[in-house]
ROVOVEX-40214 format. One line per 2 residues: number of its first residue (from 1); their letters; for each residue z, x, y of C-alpha. Coordinates in pm, whole numbers. Layout:
BEGIN
NUM) a) Z:X:Y ~ ...
END
This chain:
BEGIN
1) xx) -14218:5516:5201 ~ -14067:5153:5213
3) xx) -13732:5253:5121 ~ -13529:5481:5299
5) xx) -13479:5839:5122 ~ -13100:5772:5092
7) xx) -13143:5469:4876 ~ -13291:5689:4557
9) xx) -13126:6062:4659 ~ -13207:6137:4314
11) xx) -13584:6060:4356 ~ -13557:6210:4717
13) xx) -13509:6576:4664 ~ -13840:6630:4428
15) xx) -14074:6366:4626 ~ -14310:6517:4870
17) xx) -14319:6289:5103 ~ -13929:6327:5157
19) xx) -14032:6644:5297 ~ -14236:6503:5587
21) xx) -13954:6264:5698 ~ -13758:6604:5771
23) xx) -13477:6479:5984 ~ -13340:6221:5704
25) xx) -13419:6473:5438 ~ -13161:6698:5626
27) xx) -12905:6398:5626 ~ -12925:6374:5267
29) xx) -12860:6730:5255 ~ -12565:6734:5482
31) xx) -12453:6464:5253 ~ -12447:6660:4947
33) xx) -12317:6988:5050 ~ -12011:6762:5157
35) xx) -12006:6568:4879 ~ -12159:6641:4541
37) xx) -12378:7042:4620 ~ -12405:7111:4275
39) xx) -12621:6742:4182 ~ -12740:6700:3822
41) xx) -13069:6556:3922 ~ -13247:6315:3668
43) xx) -13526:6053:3670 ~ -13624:5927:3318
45) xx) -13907:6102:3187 ~ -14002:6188:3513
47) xx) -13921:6542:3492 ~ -13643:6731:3275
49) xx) -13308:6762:3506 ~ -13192:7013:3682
51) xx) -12848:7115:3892 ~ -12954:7049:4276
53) xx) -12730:7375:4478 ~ -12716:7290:4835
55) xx) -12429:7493:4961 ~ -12515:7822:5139
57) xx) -12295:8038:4920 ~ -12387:7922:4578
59) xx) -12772:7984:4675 ~ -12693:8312:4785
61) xx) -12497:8368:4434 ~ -12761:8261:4219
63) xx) -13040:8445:4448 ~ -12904:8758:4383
65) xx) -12739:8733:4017 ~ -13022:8793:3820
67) xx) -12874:8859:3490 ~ -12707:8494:3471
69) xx) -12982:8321:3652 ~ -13330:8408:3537
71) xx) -13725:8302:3654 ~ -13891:8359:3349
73) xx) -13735:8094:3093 ~ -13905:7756:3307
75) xx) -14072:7735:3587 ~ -14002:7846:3921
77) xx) -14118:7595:4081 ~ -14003:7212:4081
79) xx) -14308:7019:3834 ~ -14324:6660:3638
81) xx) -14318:6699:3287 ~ -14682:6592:3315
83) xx) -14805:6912:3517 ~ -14574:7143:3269
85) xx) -14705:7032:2974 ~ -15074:7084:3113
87) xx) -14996:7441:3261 ~ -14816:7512:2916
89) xx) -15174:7410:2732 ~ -15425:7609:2970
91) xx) -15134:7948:2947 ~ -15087:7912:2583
93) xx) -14745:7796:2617 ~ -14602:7979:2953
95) xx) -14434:7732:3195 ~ -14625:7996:3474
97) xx) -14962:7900:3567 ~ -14949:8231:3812
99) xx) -14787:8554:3640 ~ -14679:8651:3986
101) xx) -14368:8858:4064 ~ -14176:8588:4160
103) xx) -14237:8449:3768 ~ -14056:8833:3651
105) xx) -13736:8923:3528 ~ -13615:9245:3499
107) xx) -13678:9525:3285 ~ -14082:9422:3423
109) xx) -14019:9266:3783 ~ -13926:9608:3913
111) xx) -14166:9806:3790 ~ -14447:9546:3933
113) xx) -14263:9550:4267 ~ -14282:9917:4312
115) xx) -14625:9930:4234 ~ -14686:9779:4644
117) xx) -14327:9788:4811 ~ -14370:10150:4956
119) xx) -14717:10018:5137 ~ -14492:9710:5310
121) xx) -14191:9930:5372 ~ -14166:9956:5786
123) xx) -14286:10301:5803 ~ -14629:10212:5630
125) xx) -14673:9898:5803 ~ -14671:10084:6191
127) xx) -15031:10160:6116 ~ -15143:9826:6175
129) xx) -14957:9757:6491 ~ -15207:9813:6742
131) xx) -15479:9626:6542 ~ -15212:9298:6571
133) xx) -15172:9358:6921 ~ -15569:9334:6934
135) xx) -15586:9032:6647 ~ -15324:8836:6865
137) xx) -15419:8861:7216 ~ -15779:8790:7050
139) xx) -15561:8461:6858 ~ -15457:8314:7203
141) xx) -15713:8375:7379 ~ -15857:8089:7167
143) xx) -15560:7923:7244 ~ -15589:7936:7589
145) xx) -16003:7825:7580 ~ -15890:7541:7385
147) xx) -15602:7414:7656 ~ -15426:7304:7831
149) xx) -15396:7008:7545 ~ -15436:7182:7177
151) xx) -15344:7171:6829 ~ -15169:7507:6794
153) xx) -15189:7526:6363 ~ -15559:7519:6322
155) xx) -15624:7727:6646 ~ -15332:7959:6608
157) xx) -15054:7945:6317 ~ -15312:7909:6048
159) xx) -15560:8163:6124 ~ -15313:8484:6274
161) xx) -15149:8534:5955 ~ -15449:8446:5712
163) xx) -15647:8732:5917 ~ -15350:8981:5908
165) xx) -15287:8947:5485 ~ -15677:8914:5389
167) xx) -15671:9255:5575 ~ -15459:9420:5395
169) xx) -15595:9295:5098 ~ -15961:9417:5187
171) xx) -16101:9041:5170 ~ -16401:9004:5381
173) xx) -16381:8832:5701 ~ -16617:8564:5584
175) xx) -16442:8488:5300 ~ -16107:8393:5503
177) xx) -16187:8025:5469 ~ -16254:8013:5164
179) xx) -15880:8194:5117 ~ -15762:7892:5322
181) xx) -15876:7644:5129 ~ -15769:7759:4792
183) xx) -15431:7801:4946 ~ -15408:7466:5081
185) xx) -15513:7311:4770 ~ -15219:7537:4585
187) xx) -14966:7460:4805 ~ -15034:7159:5000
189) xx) -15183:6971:4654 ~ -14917:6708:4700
191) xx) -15052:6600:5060 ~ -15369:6469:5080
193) xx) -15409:6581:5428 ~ -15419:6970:5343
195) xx) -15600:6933:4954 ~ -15914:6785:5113
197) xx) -15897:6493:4864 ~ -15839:6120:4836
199) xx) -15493:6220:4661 ~ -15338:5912:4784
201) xx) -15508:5769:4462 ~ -15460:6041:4202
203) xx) -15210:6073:3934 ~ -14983:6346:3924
205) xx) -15150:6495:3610 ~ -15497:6514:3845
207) xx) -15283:6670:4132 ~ -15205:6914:3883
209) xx) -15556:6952:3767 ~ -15635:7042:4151
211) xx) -15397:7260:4115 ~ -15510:7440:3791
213) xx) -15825:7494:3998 ~ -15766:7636:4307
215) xx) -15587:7904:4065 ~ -15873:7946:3851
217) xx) -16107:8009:4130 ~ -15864:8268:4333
219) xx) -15832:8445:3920 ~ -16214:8436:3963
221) xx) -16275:8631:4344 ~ -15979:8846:4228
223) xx) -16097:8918:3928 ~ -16426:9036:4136
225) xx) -16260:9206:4406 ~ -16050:9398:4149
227) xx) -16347:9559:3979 ~ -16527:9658:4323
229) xx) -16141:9816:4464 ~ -16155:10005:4105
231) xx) -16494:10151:4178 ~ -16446:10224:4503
233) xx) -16065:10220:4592 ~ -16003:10210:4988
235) xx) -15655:10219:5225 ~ -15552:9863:5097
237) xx) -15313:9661:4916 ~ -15614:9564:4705
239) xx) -15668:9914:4583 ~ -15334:10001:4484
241) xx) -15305:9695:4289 ~ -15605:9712:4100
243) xx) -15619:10075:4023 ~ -15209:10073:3942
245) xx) -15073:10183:3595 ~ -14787:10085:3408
247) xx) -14633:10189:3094 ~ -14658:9989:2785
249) xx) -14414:9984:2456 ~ -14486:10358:2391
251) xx) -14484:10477:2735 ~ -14868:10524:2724
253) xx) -15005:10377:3075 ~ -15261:10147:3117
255) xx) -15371:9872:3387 ~ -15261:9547:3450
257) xx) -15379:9315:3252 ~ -15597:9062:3399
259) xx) -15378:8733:3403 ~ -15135:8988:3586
261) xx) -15334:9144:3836 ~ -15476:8797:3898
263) xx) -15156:8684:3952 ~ -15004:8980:4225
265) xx) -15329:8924:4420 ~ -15246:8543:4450
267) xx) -14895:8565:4547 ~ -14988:8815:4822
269) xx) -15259:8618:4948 ~ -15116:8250:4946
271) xx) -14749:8337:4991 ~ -14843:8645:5279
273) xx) -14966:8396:5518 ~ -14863:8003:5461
275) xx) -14499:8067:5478 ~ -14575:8326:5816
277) xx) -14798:7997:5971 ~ -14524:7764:5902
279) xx) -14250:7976:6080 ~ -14495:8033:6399
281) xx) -14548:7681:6420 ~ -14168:7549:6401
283) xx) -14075:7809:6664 ~ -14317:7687:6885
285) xx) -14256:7298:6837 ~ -13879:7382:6876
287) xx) -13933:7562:7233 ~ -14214:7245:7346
289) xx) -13942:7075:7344 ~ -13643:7302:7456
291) xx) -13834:7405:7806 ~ -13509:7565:7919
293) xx) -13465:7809:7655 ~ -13850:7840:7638
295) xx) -13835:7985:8018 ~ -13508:8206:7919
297) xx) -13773:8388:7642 ~ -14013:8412:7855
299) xx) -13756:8643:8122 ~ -13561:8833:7827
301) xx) -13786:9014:7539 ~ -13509:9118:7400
303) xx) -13487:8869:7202 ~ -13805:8877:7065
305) xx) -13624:8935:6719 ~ -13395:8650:6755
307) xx) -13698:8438:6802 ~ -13895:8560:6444
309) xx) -13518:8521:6273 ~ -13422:8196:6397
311) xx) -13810:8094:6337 ~ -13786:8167:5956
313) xx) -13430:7971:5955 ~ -13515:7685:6123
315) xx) -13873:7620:5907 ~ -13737:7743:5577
317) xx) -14082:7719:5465 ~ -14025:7788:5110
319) xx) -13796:7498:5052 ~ -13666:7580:4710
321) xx) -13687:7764:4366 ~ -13616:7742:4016
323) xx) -13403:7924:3818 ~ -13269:7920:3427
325) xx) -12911:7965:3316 ~ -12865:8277:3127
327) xx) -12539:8181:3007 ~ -12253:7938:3028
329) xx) -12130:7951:3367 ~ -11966:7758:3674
331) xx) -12139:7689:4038 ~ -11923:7538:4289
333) xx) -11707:7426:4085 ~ -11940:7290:3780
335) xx) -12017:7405:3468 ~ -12353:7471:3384
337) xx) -12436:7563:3051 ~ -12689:7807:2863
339) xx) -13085:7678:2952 ~ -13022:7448:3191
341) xx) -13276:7423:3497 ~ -13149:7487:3880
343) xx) -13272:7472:4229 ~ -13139:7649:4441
345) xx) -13289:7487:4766 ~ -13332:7736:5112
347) xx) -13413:7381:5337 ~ -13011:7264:5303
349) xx) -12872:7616:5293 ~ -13040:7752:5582
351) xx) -12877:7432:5752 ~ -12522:7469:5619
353) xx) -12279:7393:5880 ~ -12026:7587:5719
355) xx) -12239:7894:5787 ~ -12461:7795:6085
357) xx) -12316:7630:6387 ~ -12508:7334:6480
359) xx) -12796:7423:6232 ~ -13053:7207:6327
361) xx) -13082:7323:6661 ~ -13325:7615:6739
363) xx) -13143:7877:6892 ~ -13304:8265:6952
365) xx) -12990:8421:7022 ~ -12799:8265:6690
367) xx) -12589:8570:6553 ~ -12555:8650:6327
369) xx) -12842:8500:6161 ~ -12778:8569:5803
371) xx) -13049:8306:5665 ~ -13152:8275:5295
373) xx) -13562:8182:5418 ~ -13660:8538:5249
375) xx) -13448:8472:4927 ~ -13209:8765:4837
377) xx) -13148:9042:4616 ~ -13434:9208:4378
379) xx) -13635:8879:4450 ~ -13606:8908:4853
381) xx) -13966:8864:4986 ~ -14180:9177:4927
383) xx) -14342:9089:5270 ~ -14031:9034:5511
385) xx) -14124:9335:5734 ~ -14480:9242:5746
387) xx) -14410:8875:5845 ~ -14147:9011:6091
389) xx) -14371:9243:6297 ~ -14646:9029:6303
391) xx) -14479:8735:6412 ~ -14302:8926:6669
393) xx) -14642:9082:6825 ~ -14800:8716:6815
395) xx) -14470:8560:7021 ~ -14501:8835:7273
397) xx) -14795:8773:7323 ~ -14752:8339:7333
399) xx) -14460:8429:7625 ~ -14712:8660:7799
401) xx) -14973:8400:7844 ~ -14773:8087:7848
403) xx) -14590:7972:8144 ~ -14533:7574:8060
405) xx) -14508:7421:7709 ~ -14436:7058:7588
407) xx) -14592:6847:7318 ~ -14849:6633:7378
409) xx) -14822:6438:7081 ~ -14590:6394:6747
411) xx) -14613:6686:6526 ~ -14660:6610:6110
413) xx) -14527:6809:5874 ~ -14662:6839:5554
415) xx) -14543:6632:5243 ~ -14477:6924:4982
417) xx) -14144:6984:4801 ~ -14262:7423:4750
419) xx) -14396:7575:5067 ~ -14414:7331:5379
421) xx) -14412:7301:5691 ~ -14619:7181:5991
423) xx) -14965:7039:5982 ~ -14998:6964:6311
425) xx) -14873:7047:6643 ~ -15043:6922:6949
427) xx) -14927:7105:7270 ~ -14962:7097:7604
429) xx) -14959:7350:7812 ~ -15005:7629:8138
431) xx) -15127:7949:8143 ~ -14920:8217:8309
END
């Protein structure tokens, strides 16, 4: 950009490529929870406005009250006016292009969520653990064959997590790409680098359109899969999801209907393993260059955990969500009044000072580590304890078989103001 983000804060927080320039974009944020952390964000007919909450313990607030602060109303997710009004024509007037659970409220959002949350409760997930052992010694292996100069997110961050979920979901091995792609071009349809197009020279409605179809083709393999898990149901997420009941009106049950099924599929399979590469990839570029504290890892496993926790913190990967007044009510100190549009953004309170000491420093034995990265309350990620474990197996498996680390080149991240994080990470490194 020519100007610097500071010079148009207002334009800053909801422009993608703010999100790649991440060390100003924190300054901004710093700025605000100081200053002004509940922001009434507007920019013409842009996009409507919206309260920016930047502060650690009004994000946590809204998170978890879920009778004053709703996801159904608007949508969940930062969009133009131009992208809302085309989701609102293809949905016949929902501001959700995915019905996912994230999109729920209650009386429905719970009884969606327990359809799956028993199968990624601890307990259930210990079944997979030696198969993630096996997936990530097989994961740095490649790694390794690659070295000792590599780009750890195509080799490594990308592909570990993508295997893991499309696992549990019973998706075909060769159809993992494919998975990839669609994801990228959902989440990283703001940077041209990850939608595969010449985006630098789209408008914002054809961004959307990209969108639109990345979703329309996951509705379509879903929509497949669904039928073949109904026929023949096996020991996956898949399964349960297609063959699960709920009751209607009269308490007669009856499947989910398609738009919703559609919907839990995609949020399982694009949230389950973008956010989960992002994480892996920050830790690593925040130990390349902290060699010291890279080699105290290496000698004490135990804190293995401290590592995943702090990783999750430090990316943030989903940097914000939406949510809709319920009611007349006060945030830090403003009033906010019935309908209005928040975000409630995880980047700046996952770096508040007030709650983190010297936040933007990656630190494995930070305690405690109380970050917002998984959301909180009845929304909290339904896939925390998956993305834990696996991450946890994949480091000890990177501090096994790593002796040196540095980078051996600047890392990107990726311009996207939903789920983001790195794009590249070149490394350079020793084997053990």
């Amino acid at each position: 950009m020519e100007n610097t983000l500071s010079e148009n804060i207002n334009y800053a927080v909801i422009d993608p490529k703010a999100y790649g320039q991440w060390d100003e974009l924190l300054d901004i944020f710093e700025g605000l929870r100081n200053d002004n952390p509940v922001m009434k964000v507007e920019n013409g007919d842009l996009h409507d406005p919206f309260w920016l909450v930047t502060r650690y313990e009004d994000v946590m607030r809204i998170s978890k009250d879920n009778q004053n602060f709703l996801n159904s109303p608007r949508g969940i997710v930062f969009g133009l006016k131009a992208g809302d009004m085309m989701i609102k024509s293809i949905t016949g007037g929902s501001p959700h292009l995915v019905n996912s659970l994230v999109a729920l409220d209650a009386p429905i959002h719970p009884q969606y969520r327990r359809l799956t949350q028993e199968w990624f409760m601890p307990k259930s997930l210990g079944k997979l653990e030696d198969e993630l052992k096996s997936l990530a010694k097989t994961t740095v292996d490649r790694l390794m064959d690659n070295g000792p100069e590599a780009d750890f997110v195509p080799l490594v961050a990308a592909p570990y997590p993508l295997h893991v979920i499309m696992q549990i979901l019973g998706v075909p091995e060769q159809d993992e790409q494919r998975m990839l792609f669609l994801t990228q071009q959902m989440f990283g349809g703001q940077d041209e680098d990850l939608n595969k197009t010449n985006m630098a020279d789209m408008t914002p409605e054809q961004i959307t359109q990209l969108v639109i179809g990345a979703v329309a083709d996951f509705e379509q393999y879903f929509a497949k899969l669904a039928n073949e898990k109904r026929a023949n149901p096996t020991d996956d997420v898949a399964s349960i999801i297609a063959n699960a009941k709920i009751p209607d009106e009269n308490g007669e049950m009856h499947y989910l209907s398609d738009r919703d099924m559609a919907g839990y599929y995609i949020i399982i399979a694009s949230a389950g393993h973008d956010t989960t590469s992002a994480s892996v990839a920050g830790a690593m570029m925040a130990l390349a260059k902290d060699p010291e504290q890279f080699a105290r890892l290496r000698a004490d496993r135990s804190l293995l955990a401290g590592i995943v926790e702090e990783a999750i913190r430090y990316t943030s990967a989903v940097q914000h969500f939406m949510r809709t007044a319920a009611t007349d009510i006060e945030v830090g100190g403003v009033q906010i009044s019935k309908g209005d549009w928040i975000m409630i953004n995880y980047v700046s309170a996952n770096h508040d000072e007030r709650v983190f000491d010297n936040p933007r420093q990656f630190d494995a034995s930070r305690s405690p580590n109380r970050h917002l990265a998984f959301g909180a309350g009845t929304h909290q990620c339904l896939g925390l304890h998956m993305a834990r474990m696996q991450m946890k197996i994949l480091f000890n498996e990177l501090l096994d078989r790593i002796e040196t680390l540095e980078l051996a080149g600047e890392p990107q991240r990726s311009n996207t103001t939903f789920v983001g994080g790195l794009k590249t990470l070149p490394l350079r490194f020793t084997a053990a």
